[in-house]
MIKOLBA-993068 format. One record per residue (C-alpha): x, y, z; residue number from 0. Coordinates in nm, 4 decimals. Layout:
N
+----------+----------+----------+-----+
:        X :        Y :        Z :   i :
+----------+----------+----------+-----+
:        X :        Y :        Z : NUM :
...
+----------+----------+----------+-----+
END
This chain:
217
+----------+----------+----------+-----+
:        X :        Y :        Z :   i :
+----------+----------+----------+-----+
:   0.8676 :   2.1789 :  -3.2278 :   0 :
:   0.7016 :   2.5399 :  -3.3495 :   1 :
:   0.3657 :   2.3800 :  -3.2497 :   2 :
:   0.4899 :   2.3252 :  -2.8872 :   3 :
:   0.6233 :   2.6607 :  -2.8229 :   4 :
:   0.4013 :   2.8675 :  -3.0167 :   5 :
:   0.3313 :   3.2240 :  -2.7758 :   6 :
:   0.0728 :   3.1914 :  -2.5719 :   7 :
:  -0.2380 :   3.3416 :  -2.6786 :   8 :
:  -0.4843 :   3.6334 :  -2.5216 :   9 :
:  -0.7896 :   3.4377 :  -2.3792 :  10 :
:  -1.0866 :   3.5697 :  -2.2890 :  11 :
:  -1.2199 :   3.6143 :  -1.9140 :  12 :
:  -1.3359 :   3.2849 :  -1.7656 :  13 :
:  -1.6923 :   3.2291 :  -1.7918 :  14 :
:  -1.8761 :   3.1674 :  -1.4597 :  15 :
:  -2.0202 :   2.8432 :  -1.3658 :  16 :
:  -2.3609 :   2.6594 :  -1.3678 :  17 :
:  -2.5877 :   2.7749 :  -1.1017 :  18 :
:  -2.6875 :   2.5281 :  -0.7910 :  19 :
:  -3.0400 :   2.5287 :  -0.9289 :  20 :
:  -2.8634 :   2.4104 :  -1.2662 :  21 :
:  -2.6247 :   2.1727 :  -1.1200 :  22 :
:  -2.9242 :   1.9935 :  -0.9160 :  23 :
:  -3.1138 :   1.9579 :  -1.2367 :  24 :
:  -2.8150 :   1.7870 :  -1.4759 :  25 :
:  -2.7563 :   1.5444 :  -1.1703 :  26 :
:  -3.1411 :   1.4583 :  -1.1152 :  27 :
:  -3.1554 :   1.4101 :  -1.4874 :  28 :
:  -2.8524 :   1.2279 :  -1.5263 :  29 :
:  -2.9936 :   0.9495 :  -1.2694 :  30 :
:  -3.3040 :   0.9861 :  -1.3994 :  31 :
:  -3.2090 :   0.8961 :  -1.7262 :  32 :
:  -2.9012 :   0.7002 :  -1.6436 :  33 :
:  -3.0702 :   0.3836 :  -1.4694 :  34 :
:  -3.2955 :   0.2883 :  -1.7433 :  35 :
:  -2.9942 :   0.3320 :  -2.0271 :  36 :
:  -2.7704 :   0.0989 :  -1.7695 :  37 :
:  -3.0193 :  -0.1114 :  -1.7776 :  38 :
:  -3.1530 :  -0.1345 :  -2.0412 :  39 :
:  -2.7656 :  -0.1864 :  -2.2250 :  40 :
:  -2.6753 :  -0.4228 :  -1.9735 :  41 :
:  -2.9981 :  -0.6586 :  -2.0616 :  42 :
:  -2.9610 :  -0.5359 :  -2.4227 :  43 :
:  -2.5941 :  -0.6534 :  -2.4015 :  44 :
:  -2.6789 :  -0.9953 :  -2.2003 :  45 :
:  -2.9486 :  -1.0606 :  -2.5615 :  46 :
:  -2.7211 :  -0.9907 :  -2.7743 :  47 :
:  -2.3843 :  -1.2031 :  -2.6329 :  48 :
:  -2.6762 :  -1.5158 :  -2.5982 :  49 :
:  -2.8046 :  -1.4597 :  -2.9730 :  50 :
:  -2.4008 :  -1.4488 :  -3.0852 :  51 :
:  -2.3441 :  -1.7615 :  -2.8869 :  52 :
:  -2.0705 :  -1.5492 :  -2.6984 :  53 :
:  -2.0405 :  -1.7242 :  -2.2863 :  54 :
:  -2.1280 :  -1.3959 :  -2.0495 :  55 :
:  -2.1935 :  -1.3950 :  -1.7380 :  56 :
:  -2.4401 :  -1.1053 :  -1.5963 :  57 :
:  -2.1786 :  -0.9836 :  -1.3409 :  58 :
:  -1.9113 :  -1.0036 :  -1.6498 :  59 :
:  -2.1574 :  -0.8057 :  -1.9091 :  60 :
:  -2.2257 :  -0.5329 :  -1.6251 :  61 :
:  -1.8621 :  -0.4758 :  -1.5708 :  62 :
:  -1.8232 :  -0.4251 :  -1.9141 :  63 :
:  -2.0401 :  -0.1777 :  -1.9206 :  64 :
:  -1.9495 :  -0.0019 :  -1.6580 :  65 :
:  -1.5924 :   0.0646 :  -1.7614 :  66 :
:  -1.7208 :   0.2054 :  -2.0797 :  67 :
:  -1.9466 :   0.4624 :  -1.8880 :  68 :
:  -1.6283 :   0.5535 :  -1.6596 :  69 :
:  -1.4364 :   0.5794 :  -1.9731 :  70 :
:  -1.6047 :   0.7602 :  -2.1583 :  71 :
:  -1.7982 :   0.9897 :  -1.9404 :  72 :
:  -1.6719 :   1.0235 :  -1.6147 :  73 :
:  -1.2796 :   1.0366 :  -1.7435 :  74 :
:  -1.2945 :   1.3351 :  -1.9142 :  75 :
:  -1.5723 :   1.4860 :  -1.7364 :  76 :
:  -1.2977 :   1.4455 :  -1.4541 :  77 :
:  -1.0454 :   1.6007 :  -1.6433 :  78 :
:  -1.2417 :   1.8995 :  -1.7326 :  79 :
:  -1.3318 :   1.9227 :  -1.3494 :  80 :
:  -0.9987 :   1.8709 :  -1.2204 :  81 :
:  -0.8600 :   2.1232 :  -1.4592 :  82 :
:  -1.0546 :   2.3749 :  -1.2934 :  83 :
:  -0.8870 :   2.3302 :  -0.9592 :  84 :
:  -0.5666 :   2.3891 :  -1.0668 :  85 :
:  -0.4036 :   2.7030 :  -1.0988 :  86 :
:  -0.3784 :   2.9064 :  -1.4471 :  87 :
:  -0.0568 :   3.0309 :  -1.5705 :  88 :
:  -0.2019 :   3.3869 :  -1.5199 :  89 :
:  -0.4000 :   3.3282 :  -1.1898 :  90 :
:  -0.7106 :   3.2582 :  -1.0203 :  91 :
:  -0.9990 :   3.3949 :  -1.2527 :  92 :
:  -0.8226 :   3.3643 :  -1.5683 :  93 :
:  -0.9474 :   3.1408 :  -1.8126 :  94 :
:  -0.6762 :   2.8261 :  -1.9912 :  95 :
:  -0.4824 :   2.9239 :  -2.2877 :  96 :
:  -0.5830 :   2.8106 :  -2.6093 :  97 :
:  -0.4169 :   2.4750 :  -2.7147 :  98 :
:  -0.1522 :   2.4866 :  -2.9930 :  99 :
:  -0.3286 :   2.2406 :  -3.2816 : 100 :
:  -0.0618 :   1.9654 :  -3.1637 : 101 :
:  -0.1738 :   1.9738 :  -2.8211 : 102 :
:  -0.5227 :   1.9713 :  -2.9349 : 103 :
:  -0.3916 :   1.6662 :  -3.0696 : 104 :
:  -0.2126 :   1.4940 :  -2.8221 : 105 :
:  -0.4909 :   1.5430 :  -2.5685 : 106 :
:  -0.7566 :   1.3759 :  -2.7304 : 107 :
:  -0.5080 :   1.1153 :  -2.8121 : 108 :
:  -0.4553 :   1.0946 :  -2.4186 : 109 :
:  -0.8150 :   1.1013 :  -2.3956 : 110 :
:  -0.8174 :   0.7406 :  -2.5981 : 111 :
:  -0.5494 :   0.5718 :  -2.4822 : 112 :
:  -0.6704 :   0.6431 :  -2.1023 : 113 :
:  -1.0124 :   0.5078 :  -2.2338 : 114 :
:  -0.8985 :   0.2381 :  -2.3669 : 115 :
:  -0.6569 :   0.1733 :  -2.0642 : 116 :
:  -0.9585 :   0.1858 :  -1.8356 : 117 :
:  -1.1911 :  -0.0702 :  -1.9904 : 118 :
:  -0.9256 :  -0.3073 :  -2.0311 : 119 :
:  -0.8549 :  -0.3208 :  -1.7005 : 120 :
:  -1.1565 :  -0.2753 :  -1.5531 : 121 :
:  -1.3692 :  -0.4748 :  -1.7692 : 122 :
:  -1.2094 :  -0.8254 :  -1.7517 : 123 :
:  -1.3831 :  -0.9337 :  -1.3502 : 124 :
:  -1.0871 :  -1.1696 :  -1.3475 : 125 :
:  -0.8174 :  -0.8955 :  -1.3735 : 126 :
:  -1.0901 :  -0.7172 :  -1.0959 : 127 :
:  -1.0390 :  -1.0463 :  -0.8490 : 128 :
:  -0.6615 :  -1.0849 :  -0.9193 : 129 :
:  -0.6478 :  -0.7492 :  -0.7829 : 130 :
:  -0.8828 :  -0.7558 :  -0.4932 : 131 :
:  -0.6749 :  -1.0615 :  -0.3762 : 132 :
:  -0.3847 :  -0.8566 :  -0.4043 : 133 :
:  -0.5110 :  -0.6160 :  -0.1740 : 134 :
:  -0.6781 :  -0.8479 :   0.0651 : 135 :
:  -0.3346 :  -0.9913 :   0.1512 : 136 :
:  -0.1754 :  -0.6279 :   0.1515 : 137 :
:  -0.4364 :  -0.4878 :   0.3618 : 138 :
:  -0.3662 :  -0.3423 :   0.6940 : 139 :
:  -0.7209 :  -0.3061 :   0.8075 : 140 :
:  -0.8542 :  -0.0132 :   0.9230 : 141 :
:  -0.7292 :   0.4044 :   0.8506 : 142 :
:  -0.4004 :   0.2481 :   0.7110 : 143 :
:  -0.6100 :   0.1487 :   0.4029 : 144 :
:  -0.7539 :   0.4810 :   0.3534 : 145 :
:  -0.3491 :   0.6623 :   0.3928 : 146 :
:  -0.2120 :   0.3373 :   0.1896 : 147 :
:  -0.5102 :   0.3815 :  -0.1475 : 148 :
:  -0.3826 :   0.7665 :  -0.1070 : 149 :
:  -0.0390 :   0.7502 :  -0.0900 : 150 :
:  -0.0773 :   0.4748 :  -0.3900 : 151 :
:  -0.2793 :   0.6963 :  -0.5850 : 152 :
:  -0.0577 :   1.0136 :  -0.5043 : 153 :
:   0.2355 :   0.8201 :  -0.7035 : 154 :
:   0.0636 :   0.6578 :  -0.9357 : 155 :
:  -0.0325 :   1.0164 :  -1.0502 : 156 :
:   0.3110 :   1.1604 :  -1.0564 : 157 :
:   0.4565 :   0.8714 :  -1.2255 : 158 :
:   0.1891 :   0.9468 :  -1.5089 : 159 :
:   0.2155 :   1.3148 :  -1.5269 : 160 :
:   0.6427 :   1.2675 :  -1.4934 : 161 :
:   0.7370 :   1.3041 :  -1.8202 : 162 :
:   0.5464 :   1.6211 :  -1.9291 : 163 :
:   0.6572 :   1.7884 :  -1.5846 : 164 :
:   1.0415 :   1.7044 :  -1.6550 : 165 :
:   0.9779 :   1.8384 :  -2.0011 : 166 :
:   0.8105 :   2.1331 :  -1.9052 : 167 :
:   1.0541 :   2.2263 :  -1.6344 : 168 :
:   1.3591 :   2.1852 :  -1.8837 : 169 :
:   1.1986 :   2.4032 :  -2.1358 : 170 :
:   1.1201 :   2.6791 :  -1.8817 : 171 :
:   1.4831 :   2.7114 :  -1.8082 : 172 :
:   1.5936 :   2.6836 :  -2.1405 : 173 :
:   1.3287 :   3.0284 :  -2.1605 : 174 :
:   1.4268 :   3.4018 :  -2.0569 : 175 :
:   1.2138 :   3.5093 :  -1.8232 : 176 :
:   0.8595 :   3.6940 :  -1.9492 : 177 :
:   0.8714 :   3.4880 :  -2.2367 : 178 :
:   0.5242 :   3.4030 :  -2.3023 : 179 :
:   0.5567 :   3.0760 :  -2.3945 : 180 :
:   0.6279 :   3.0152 :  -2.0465 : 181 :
:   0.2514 :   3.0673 :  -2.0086 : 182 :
:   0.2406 :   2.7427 :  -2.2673 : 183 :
:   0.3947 :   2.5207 :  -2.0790 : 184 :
:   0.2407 :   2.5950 :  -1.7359 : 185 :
:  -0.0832 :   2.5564 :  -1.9106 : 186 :
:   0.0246 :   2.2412 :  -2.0424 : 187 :
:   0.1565 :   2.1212 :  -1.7217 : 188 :
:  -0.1505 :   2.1966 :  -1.5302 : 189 :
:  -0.3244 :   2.0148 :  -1.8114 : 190 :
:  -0.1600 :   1.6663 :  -1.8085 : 191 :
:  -0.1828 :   1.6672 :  -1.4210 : 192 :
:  -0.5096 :   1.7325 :  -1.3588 : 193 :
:  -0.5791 :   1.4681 :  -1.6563 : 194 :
:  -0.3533 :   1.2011 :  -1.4347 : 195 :
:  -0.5052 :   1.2340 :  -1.1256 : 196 :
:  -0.8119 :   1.2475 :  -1.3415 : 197 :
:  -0.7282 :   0.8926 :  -1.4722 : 198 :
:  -0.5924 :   0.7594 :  -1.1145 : 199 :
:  -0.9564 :   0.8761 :  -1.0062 : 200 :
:  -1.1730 :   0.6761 :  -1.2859 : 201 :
:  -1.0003 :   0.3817 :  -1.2342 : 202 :
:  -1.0389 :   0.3528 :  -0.8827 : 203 :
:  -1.4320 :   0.4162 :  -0.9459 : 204 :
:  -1.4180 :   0.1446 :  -1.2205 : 205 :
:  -1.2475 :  -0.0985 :  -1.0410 : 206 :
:  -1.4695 :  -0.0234 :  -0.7671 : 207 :
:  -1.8019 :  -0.1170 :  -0.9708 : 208 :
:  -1.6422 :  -0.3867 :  -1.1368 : 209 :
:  -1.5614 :  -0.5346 :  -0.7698 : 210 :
:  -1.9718 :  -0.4576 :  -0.6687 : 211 :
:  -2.0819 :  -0.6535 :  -0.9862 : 212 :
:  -1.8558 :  -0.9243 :  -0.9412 : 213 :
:  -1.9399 :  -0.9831 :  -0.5086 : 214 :
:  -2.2956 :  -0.8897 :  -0.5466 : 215 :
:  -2.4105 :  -1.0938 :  -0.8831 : 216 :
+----------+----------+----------+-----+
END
C-alpha cells in the first residue's frame, strides 16, 4: 500500500518533441525497413512451419505475424502516444510523475498481458471470421457502422480502464485536499486510460489485418 501512495515526486519540465523533418524520417525508415522484415519473417515463418511439419496456411502465418508487430510495437507505441494527449495532474506542459517501483511494475505487467491478449485474438483467422460474421449480421450499413465501431470502442475502453478509475476516485476522497499524492493517482489514472483506449485501438488495427490476410490470400 506505501508503494501506491508514495508523494508525488518533482519532475522535470517536459522535453519538446521530434521535429517534422525528424518525424518524416523515422516513418520513411520504418517502411523502408519494415516491408522487407514482414516479409522476409512471414516467408521465413512459412520455411520454418513446412520444415517442422506444422499445417500453415500463408494467410494464417501472416496473421500471426501481424498480431505480434501490433503487439509489440504499435501497443505501446500507442500508449506512449496516447499518454501524451491526456492531461497531467499539474497541467498542460508539465511532464508525468515518476512511477512508484510498483507501478513501474504493474505497467509493464499490463504491457504483457495486453500483448498477449492481442495475438491471441488476433492471430487465430478463425477467431478473425467468427467475428467478421458477427458483424456482417449486426451491420447496419452505411454511417451507423462508423457511430456503432465508436460507441463499441468508447465502452469497451471504460469497461477496461473501470477499475483503476473507481479506485482512484475512492482514494482521492479518502485524501485532504493538496495532498500530493493526489497528483499520484491522477497520474495513474491518466495512465491506465490512455493505455485502454490504447489497447481498444491495436486491436481494432489487428483484427483489421488479420481480416485483409484472411479475404485477400
Amino acid at each position: 500500500m506505501a508503494g501506491l501512495l508514495r508523494p508525488a515526486q518533482s519532475r522535470p519540465a517536459a522535453r519538446p518533441g521530434l521535429s517534422r523533418r525528424a518525424r518524416t524520417l523515422i516513418a520513411v525508415a520504418t517502411v523502408v525497413l519494415g516491408i522487407p522484415l514482414l516479409l522476409g519473417c512471414w516467408i521465413g515463418g512459412l520455411l520454418l512451419a513446412s520444415r517442422l511439419g506444422i499445417p500453415m496456411s500463408a494467410a494464417q502465418m501472416l496473421a500471426w505475424i501481424l498480431s505480434v508487430f501490433v503487439a509489440a510495437v504499435l501497443w505501446p507505441i500507442s500508449i506512449r502516444r496516447l499518454r501524451k494527449d491526456f492531461p497531467y495532474p499539474e497541467g498542460p506542459g508539465s511532464a508525468p510523475l515518476a512511477p512508484t517501483r510498483l507501478d513501474a511494475a504493474c505497467r509493464v505487467l499490463v504491457r504483457i498481458v495486453g500483448g498477449v491478449a492481442i495475438v491471441l485474438l488476433c492471430g487465430p483467422l478463425a477467431t478473425v471470421g467468427t467475428l467478421g460474421g458477427w458483424w456482417q449480421k449486426l451491420s447496419i450499413g452505411g454511417r451507423e457502422d462508423g457511430l456503432l465501431l465508436q460507441l463499441a470502442a468508447l465502452l469497451l475502453s471504460l469497461l477496461l480502464a473501470a477499475p483503476v478509475l473507481i479506485a482512484s476516485r475512492r482514494a482521492t476522497r479518502r485524501l485532504p485536499p493538496g495532498d500530493p499524492r493526489r497528483l499520484t493517482w491522477q497520474e495513474r489514472e491518466s495512465w491506465y486510460y490512455a493505455a485502454a483506449v490504447a489497447w481498444v485501438l491495436s486491436l481494432g488495427v489487428g483484427m483489421m489485418a488479420s481480416l485483409m490476410a484472411l479475404l485477400k490470400l
